[in-house]
C-alpha positions in Angstrom: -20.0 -91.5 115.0 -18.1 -94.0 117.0 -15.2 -93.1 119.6 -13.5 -96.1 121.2 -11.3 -95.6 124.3 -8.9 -98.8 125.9 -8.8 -97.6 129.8 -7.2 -101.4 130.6 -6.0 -104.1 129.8 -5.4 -107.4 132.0 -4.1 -109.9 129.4 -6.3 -110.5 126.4 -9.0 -108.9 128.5 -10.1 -105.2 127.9 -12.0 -102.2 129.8 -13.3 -99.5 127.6 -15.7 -97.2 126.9 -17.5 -96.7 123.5 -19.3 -93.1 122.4 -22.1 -93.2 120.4 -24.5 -91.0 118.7 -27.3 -91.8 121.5 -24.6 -92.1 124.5 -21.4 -94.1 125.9 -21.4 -97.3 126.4 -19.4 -98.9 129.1 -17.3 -102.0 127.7 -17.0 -104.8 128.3 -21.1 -104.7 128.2 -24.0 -107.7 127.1 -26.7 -106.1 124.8 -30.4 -107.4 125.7 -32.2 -108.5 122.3 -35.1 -106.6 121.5 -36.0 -108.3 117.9 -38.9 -106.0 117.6 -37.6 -103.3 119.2 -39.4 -104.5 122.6 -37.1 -106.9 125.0 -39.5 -109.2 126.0 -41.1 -109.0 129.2 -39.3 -105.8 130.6 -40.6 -102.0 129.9 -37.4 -99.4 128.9 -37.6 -98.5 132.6 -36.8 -101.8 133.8 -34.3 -102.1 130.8 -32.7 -99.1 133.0 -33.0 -100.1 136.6 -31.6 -103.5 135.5 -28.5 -101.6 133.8 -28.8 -101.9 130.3 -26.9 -99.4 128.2 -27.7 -100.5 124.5 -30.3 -102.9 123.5 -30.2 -104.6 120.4 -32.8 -104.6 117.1 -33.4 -107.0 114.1 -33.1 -105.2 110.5 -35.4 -108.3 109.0 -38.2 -108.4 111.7 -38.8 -104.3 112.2 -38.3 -104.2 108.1 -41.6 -106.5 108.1 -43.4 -105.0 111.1 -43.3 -102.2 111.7 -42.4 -101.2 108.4 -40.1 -98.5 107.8 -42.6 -95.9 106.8 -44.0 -96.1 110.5 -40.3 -95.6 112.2 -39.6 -93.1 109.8 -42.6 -91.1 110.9 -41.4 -90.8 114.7 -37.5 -90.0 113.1 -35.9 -93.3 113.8 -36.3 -96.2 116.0 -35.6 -94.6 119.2 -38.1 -92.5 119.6 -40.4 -95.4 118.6 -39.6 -97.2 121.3 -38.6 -95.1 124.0 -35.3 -95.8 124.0 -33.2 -93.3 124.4 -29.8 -95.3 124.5 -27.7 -96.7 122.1 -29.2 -99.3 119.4 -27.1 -102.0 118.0 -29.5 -103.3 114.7 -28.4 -107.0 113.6 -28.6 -107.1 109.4 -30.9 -109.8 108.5 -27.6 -112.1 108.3 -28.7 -114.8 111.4 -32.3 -114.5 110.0 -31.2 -115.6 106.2 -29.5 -118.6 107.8 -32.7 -119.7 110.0 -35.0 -119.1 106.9 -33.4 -122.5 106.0 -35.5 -123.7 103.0 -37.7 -120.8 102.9 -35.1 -118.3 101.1 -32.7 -118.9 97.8 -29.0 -116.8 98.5 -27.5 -115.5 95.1 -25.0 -112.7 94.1 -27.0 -110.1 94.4 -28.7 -110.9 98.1 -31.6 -113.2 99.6 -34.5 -113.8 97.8 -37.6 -115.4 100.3 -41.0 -115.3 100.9 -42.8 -113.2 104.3 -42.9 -115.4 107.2 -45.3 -112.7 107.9 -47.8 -112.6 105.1 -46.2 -114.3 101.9 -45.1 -111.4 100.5 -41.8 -112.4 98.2 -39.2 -110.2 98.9 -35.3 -109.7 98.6 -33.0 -108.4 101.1 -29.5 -107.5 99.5 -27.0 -105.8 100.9 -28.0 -102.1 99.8 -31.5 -102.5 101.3 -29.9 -103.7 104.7 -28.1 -100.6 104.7 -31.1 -98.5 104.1 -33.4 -100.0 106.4 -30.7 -99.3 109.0 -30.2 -96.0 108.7 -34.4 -95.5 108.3 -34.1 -96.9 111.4 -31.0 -94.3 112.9 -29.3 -97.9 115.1 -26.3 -96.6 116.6 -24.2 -99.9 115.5 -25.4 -101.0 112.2 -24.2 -104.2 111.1 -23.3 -105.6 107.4 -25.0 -107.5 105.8 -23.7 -110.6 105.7 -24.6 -114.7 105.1 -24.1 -117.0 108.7 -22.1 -119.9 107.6 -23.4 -123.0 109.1 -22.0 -125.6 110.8 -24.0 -128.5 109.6 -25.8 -128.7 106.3 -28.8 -131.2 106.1 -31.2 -132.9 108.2 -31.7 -136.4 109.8 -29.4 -139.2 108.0 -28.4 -136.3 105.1 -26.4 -134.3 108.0 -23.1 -133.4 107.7 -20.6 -130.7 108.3 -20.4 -127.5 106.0 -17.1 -128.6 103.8 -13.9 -126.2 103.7 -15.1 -125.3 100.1 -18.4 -124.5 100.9 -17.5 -122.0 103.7 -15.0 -120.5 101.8 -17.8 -119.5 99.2 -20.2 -118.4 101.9 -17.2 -116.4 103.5 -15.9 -114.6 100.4 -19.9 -114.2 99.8 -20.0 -112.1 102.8 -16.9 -110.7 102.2 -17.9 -109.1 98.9 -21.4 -108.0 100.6 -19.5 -106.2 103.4 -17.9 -103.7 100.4 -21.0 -103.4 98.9 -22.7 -102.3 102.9 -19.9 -100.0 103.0 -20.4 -98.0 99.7 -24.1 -97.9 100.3 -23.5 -96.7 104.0 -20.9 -94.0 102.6 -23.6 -93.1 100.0 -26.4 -92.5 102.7 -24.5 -90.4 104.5 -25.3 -92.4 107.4 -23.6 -90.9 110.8 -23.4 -94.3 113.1 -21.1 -96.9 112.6 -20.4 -99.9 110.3 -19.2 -102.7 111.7 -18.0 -106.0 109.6 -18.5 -109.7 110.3 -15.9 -112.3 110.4 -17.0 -115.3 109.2 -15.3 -118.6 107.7 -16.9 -121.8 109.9 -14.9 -123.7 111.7 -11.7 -123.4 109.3 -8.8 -120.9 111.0 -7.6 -119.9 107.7 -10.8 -119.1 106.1 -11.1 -117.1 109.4 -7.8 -115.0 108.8 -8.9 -114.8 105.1 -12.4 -112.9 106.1 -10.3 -111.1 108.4 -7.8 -109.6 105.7 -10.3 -108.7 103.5 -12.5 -107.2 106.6 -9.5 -104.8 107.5 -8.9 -103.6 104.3 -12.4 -102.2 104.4 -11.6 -100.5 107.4 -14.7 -100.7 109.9 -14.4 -99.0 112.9 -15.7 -102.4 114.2 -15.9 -105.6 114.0 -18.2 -109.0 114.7 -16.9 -112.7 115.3 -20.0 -114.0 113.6 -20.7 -117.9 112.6 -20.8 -119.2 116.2 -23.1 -120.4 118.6 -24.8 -122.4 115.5 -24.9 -125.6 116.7 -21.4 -126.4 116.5 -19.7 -128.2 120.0 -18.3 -125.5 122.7 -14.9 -126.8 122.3 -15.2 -125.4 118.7 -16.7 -122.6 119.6 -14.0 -121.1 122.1 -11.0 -122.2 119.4 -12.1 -120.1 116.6 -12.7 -117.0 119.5 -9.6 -118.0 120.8 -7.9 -117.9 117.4 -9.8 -115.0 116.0 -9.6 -112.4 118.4 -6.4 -111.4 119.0 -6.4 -110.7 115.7 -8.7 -108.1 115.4 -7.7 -104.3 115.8 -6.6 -103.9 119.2 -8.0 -100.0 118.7 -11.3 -100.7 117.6 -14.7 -102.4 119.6 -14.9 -106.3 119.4 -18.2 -108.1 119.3 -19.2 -112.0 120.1 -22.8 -112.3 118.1 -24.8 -114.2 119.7 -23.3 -115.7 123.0 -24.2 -116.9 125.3 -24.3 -118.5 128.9 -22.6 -117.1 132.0 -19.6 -118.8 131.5 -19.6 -117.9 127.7 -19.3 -114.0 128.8 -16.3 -114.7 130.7 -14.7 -116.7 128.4 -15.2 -114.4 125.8 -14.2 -111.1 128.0 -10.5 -113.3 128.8 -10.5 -113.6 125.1 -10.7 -109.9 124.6 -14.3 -109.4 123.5 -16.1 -106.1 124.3 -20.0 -106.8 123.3 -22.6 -109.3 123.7 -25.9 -110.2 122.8 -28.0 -113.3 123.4 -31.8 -114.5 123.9 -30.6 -116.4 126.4 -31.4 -114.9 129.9 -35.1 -113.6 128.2 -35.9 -116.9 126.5 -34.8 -118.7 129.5 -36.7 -116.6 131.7 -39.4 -117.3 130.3 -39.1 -120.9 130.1 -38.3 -120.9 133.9 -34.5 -121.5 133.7 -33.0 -118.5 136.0 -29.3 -117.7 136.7 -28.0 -116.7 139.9 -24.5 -116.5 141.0 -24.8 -119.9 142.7 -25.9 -122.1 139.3 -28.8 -122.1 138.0 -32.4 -122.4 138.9 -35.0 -124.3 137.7 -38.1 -123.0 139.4 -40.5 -125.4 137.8 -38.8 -127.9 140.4 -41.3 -129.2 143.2 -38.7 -128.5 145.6 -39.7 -125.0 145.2 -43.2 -125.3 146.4 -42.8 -124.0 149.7 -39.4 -122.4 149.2 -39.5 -118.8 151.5 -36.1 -117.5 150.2 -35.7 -115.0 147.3 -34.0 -116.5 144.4 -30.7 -114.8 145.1 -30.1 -113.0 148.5 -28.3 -111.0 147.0 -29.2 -110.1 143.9 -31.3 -106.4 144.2 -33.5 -106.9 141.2 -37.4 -106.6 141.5 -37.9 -110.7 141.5 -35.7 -111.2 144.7 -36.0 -107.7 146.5 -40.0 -108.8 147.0 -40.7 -112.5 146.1 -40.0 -115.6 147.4 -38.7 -118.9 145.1 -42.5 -120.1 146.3 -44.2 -117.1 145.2 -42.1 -117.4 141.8 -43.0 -121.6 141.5 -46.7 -120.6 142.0 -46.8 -117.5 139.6 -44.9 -119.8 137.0 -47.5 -122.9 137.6 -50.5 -120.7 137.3 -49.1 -118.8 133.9 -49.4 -115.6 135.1 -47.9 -113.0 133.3 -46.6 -111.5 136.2 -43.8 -114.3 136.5 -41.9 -113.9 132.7 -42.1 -110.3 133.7 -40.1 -110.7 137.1 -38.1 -113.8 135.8 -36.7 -111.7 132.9 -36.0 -108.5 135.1 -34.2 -111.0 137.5 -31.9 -112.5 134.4 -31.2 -109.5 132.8 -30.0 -107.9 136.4 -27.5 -111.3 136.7 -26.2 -110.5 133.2 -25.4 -107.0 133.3 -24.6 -107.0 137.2 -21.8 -110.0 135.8 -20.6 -107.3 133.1 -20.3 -104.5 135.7 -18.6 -106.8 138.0 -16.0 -107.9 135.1 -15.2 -103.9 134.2 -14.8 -102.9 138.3 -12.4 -106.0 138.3 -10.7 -104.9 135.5 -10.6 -101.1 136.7 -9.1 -102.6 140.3 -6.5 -105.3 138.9 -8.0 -108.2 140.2 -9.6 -109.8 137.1 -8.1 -113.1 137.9 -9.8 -112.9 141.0 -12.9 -112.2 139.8 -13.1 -115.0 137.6 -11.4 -117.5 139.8 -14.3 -116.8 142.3 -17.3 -117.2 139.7 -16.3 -120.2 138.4 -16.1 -122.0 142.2 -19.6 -120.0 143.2 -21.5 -121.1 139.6 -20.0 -124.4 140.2 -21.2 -124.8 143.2 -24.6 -124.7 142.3 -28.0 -123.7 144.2 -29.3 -124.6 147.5 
């Protein structure tokens, strides 16, 4: 089940809504990544208050542990994590890639041995689909291979050749018909999407593209960025790419990214996100606030009696000073990557509500005009 509805448009940039088996989803809208099914450092009730309305889970990870036999007994993943909201499940696709040397790709799928417990296993595009719908994600997404950017390590680096992306592409191509027969076959009631892939080359782009829409998902993925390739190369394949997706059906960015990227990639008519970034970086002490961002680590933070953001109403700032926050951090207790994600998290999705009430008042350009001078500011 997937409805899509376009409520405006403001150039390339787009205001929707998305229904969904487990509720609606208000586009454009960032996803925080719950590999395990747990975002880390936030309970679903803080998931809430921050704003999230769909979280996202890993097919390869909760396919290890728990194991579907365990989600299956408490009817899906949902209910296993008390998380009553939409679920967008990523395939295993990102996770073949990072297995690097650890996992052999062939025809049929990816052969690799448990980073868990040794165990050898193979992932192939059937099995992706069934461990999705064991687990009942609201978006499930097709299995498919992350072309990389570079191949190699050290003085063997180089860039992945036109050849060698077309493989991987048509790879995933062939994969994505397979997903879709099995999903048809399971009688699975979410929705399918497909990934575009095709590197860095525009043409092998439009080529994944073709074959993509004559599959007819009712969405679809840019995947393949945000893999170490420069930004510059980043935002021309987006740039290229998504215009030239269905202008009817949901848009996805995998994997991005900063603030900025989130713009960018909502002027470039994107509707979903996801990204480790504001968790990983909270936990790392790297926050974002609308004025740039903050390292709290910094000494200069010591005695610091302001919140992190005056403004900002998540849990960190309503009750903490930057001090409070440098001391908590120094000490390691858990306390801070608990208040430091809550805080990031709140920025992200506060920045996605803020893009859809510009777009729903006509004054996008605004908007974005004014982030760009406050983030570039940076913080007191």
């Amino acid at each position: 089940m997937l409805e899509f509805t376009l409520h405006h448009t403001r150039d390339r940039a787009r205001r929707g809504t998305l229904t969904l088996r487990h509720g609606s989803v208000q586009t454009p809208q960032f996803m925080p990544v719950g590999t395990y099914g747990s975002v880390k450092g936030i309970t679903p009730a803080g998931l809430r208050e921050a704003g999230a309305e769909i979280i996202l889970g890993n097919t390869f990870h909760l396919w290890l542990r728990p194991g579907l036999e365990v989600v299956k007994r408490f009817g899906g993943l949902h209910r296993f994590i008390g998380w009553e909201r939409p679920i967008l499940t990523d395939s295993g696709g990102f996770q073949v890639w990072s297995l690097g040397d650890l996992r052999k790709i062939s025809e049929q799928g990816v052969r690799f041995a448990s980073p868990v417990n040794g165990d050898k296993l193979l992932l192939t595009p059937e099995v992706s689909m069934q461990i999705q719908t064991v687990l009942d994600s609201d978006i499930v997404m097709q299995f498919d291979e992350c072309t990389p950017y570079d191949i190699g390590r050290g003085e063997s680096r180089r860039l992945t050749t036109e050849a060698e992306a077309r493989a991987s592409m048509e790879l995933s191509l062939r994969w994505a018909e397979r997903c879709r027969d099995e999903f048809q076959r399971l009688a699975n009631p979410n929705a399918l999407f497909g990934i575009n892939q095709g590197g860095m080359y525009l043409n092998l782009r439009e080529a994944s593209l073709e074959g993509l829409l004559g599959l007819d998902f009712p969405g679809y993925a840019i995947g393949g960025l945000s893999v170490g390739e420069p930004k510059e190369e980043m935002l021309r394949v987006l740039d290229h790419v998504a215009p030239l997706l269905p202008a009817q059906r949901p848009r996805y960015l995998m994997g991005v990214g900063t603030p900025e990227d989130l713009v960018r990639g909502v002027e470039a008519g994107i509707d979903l996100f996801d990204c480790v970034m504001p968790t990983r970086n909270a936990r790392n002490g790297h926050l974002f606030t609308r004025w740039g961002d903050l390292r709290i680590r910094n000494a200069r933070y010591r005695e610091d009696p302001r919140p992190l953001d005056e403004d900002c109403a998540c849990p960190a700032c309503r009750g903490f000073s930057r001090a409070y926050l440098h001391h908590l951090d120094r000490c390691g207790e858990m306390l801070f990557p608990m208040l430091a994600t809550a805080h990031n998290l709140h920025y992200y999705l506060e920045l996605m509500r803020g893009m859809r009430q510009a777009l729903d008042e006509d004054r996008f350009e605004e908007f974005t005009r004014r982030f760009r001078e406050q983030r570039a500011r940076g913080i007191d």
